[in-house]
N, C-alpha and C positions, 0 to 999 in steps of 0.2 A: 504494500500500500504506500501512494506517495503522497508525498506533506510538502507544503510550501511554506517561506516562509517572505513576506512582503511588506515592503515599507508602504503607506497607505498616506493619503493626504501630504505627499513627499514630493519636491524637483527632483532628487536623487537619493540613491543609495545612503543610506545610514541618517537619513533624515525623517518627517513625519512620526507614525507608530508602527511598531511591528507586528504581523500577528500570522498566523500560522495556518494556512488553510487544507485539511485534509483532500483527499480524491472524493469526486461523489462515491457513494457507498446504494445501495441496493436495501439493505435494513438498515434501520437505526442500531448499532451497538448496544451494550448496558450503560446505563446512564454512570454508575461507577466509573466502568471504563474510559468513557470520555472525560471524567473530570481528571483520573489518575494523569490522562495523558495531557491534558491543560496542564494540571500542577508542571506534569515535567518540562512542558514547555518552557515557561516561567514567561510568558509574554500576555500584555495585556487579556487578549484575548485567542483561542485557537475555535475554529469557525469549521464546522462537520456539515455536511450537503449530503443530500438522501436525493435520489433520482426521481423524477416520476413520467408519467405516460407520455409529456409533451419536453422533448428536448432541450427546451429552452424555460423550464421551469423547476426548481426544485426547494424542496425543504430545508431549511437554515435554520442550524442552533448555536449558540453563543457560548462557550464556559470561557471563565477568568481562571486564574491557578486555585480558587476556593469554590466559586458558584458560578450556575448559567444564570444569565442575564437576558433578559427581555427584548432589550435593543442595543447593536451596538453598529455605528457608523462605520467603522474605521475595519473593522472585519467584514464585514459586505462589502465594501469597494475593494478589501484585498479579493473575497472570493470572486468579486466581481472579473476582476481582473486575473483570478488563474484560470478560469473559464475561457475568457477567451484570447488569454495571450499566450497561454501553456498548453491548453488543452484544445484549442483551435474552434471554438463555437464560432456557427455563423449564426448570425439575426440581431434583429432591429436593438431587441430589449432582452433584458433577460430578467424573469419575477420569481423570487424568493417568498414562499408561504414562512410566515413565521406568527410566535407568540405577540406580535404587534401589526399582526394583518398583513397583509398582500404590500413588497414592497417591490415598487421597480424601478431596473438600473441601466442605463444605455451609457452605450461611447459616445464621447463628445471629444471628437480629434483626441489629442494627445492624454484627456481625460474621461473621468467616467460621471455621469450627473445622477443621483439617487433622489427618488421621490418619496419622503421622509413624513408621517407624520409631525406637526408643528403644535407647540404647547405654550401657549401665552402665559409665563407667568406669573404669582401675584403678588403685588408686595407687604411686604409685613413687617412689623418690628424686629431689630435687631436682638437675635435670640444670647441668654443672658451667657456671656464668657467667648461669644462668637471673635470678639476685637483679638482678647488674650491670646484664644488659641490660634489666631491666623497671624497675630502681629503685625495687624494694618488696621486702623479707627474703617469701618466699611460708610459708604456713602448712602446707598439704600441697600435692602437687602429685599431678595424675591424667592420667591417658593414654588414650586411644583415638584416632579419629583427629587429635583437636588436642588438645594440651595445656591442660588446664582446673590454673587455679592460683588456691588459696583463698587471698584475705588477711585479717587481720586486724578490720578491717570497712568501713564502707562510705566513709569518707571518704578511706582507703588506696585504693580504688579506682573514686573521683571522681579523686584526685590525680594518679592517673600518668601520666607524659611518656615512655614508655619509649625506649631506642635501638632503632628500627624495624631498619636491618640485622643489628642483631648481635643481636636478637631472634628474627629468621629465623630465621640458622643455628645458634642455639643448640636452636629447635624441632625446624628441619629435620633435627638430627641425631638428635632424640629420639621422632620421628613420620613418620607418611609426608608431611607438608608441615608448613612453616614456620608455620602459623594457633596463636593463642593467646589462650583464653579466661579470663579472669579474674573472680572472681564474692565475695561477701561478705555475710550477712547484712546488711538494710537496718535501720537504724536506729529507734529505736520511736518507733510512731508516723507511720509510711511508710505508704502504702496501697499496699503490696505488700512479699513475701517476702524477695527477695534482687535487690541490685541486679551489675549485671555489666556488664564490657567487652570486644568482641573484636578481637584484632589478627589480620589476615591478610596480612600478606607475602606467603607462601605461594602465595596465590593474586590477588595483583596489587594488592590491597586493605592498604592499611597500617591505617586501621581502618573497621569496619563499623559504622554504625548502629545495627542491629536485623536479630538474624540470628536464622533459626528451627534452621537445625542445629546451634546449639551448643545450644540450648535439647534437643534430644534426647538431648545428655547432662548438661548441668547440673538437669533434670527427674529425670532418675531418682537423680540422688546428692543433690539436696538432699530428695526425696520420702521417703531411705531416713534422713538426717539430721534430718529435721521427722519424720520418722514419719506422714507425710499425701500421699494421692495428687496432691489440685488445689495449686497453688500459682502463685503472681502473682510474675513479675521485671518488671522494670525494668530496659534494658538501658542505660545514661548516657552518650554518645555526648554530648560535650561541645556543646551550643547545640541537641540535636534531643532525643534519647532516644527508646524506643522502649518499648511497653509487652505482652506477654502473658502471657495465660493456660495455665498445662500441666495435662496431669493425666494421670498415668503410670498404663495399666494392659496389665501383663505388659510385654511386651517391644514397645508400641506407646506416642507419647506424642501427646495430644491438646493441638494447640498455636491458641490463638485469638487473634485480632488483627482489628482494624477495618483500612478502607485508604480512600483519598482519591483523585482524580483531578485531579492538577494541571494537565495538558498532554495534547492532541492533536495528533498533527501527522501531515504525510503525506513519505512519503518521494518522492524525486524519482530515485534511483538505484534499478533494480530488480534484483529475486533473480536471483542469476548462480543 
């Protein structure tokens, strides 16, 4: 069985996120099975594809080195991209069934654009020890399913070192998991909009790369703050970064990123 491994929302090799994309598979393995081999991955996310009747469509699951996850951006436009750079798909689009409904993904030239649900979210008071454990005073702070917190600008959030546990559970008590987005108009003269960082305790990840589900909420609130649908982040993931494209329309966000193929490899342990 072959595994890829690809850098996701990346210009190049060793940039964006990494993540690990199995061979489509025929059944679903044991759910065990799959997380064992996420844990050894040790990469954000490793991304398992099940076949089905029509060529151009198949089932997509998520696991982190701890748990699967619901949605994750940055592993769909890798498996996006072993489908049809590796493994030679032809067609327009290609749709992923998953635990966050019918997602689909076409080449756009040198990239790939993903049609994402989009989650407006709301703001709220600043939850109590949130400042301490990020070690930034936050400017507003907004809720859905991760904490999105606006600072100051974009050098406030190049800077921060924040306390990874006690950031958790200051999230985790104010969300349904521990994850926290941080985001800040970029500086003039940036070739892009707003730059951003995500921490996910939460979900096993202390911080991510270049992640596409926060982008489905950081899209629509800075879309309704710019007063403009497309917009360019920049997610700053100290020594990688990660770059795309949104464009919020209704309650969908259209999220674009290029992606790399670093590694091939074959597994030696088969699907329990």
């Amino acid at each position: 069985m072959r595994q890829w491994t690809v850098d996701a929302f990346a210009s190049g090799p060793f940039m964006g996120n990494p993540a690990c994309v199995l061979e489509p598979m025929a059944d679903w393995p044991a759910d065990g099975w799959m997380q064992a081999l996420a844990a050894e991955n040790n990469q954000a996310e490793t991304a398992f594809l099940r076949n089905t009747a029509d060529p151009a469509r198949f089932d997509l699951r998520w696991f982190t080195p701890t748990l699967e996850v619901p949605l994750c951006g940055h592993a769909t436009l890798a498996a996006t991209h072993v489908l049809f750079a590796e493994l030679g798909l032809s067609a327009e689009e290609v749709i992923f069934d998953t635990r966050s409904g019918p997602l689909r993904v076409r080449p756009a030239g040198p990239a790939y654009e993903m049609d994402f649900p989009a989650t407006m979210p709301q703001r709220i008071d600043a939850p109590p020890g949130l400042a301490e454990a990020l070690g930034a005073a936050p400017e507003e702070v907004w809720a859905a399913q991760y904490l999105v917190v606006v600072l100051k600008d974009e050098a406030a959030v190049r800077a921060l070192s924040p306390d990874i546990p006690r950031l958790n559970a200051v999230a985790s008590a104010a969300t349904q998991r521990g994850n926290v987005g941080v985001a800040a108009l970029a500086d003039p003269g940036r070739p892009y909009d707003v730059a951003d960082r995500f921490f996910a305790p939460g979900s096993g990840v202390p911080e991510d790369p270049a992640t596409g589900s926060l982008h489905c909420l950081l899209a629509p609130l800075y879309a309704a703050k710019l007063g403009r649908a497309r917009l360019r982040f920049h997610q700053a993931y100290p020594g990688r970064g990660g770059d795309l494209d949104c464009e919020v329309a209704g309650e969908r966000a259209r999220l674009s990123g290029a992606a790399v193929t670093v590694l091939e490899s074959r597994l030696r342990s088969p699907a329990a």
